[in-house]
C-alpha positions as MATLAB code, in Angstrom:
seq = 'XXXXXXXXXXXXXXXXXXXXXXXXXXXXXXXXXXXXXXXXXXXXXXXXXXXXXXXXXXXX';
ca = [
     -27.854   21.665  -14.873;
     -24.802   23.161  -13.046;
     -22.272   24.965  -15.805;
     -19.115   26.808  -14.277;
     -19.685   30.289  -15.042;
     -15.823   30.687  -15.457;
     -12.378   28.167  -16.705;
     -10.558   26.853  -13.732;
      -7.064   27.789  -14.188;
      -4.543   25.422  -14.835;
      -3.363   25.116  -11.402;
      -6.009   25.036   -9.932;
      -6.635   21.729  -11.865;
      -3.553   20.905  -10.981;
      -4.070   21.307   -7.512;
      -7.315   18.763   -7.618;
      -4.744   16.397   -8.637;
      -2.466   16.282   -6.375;
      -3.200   13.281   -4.676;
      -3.761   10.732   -7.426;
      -0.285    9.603   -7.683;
       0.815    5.901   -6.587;
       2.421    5.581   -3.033;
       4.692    2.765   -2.530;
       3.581    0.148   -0.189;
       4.920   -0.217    3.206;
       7.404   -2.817    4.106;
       8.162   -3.818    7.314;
      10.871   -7.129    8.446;
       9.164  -10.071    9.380;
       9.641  -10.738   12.837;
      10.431  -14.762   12.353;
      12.426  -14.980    8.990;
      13.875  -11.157    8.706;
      12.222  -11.088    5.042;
      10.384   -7.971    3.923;
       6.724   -7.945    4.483;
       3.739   -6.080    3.527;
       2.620   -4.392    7.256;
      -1.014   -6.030    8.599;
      -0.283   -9.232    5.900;
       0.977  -13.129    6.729;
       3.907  -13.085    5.819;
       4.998  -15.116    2.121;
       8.264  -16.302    3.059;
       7.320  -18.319    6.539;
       3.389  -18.114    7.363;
       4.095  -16.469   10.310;
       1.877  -13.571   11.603;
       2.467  -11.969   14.875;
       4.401  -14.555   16.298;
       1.989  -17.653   15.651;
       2.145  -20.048   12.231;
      -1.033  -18.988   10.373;
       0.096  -20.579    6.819;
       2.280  -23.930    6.637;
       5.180  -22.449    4.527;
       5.374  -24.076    0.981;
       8.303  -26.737    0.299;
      10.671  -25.834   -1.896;
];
């Protein structure tokens, strides 16, 4: 069974974590209605998706 001979310092635990934090997602404007828009997504607002309806937008 593998046992580490020595303790990992401190930072160098610290260093294994550096990339676990959260990253916000990327917005871009939606090309039809000018709302923000998660990139590569249909957009919520309109149902529009590179130019072409994909979703009938929801009456309000």
């Amino acid at each position: 069974m593998a046992v580490p001979k020595r303790r990992h310092s401190s930072t160098r635990g610290k260093k294994r974590r550096t990339g676990w934090k959260l990253k916000r997602p990327t917005l871009q404007v939606c090309s039809h209605c000018s709302s923000p828009k998660r990139t590569h997504r249909v957009c919520a607002n309109c149902g529009y998706y590179n130019g072409e309806e994909i979703v009938a937008p929801r009456d309000k």
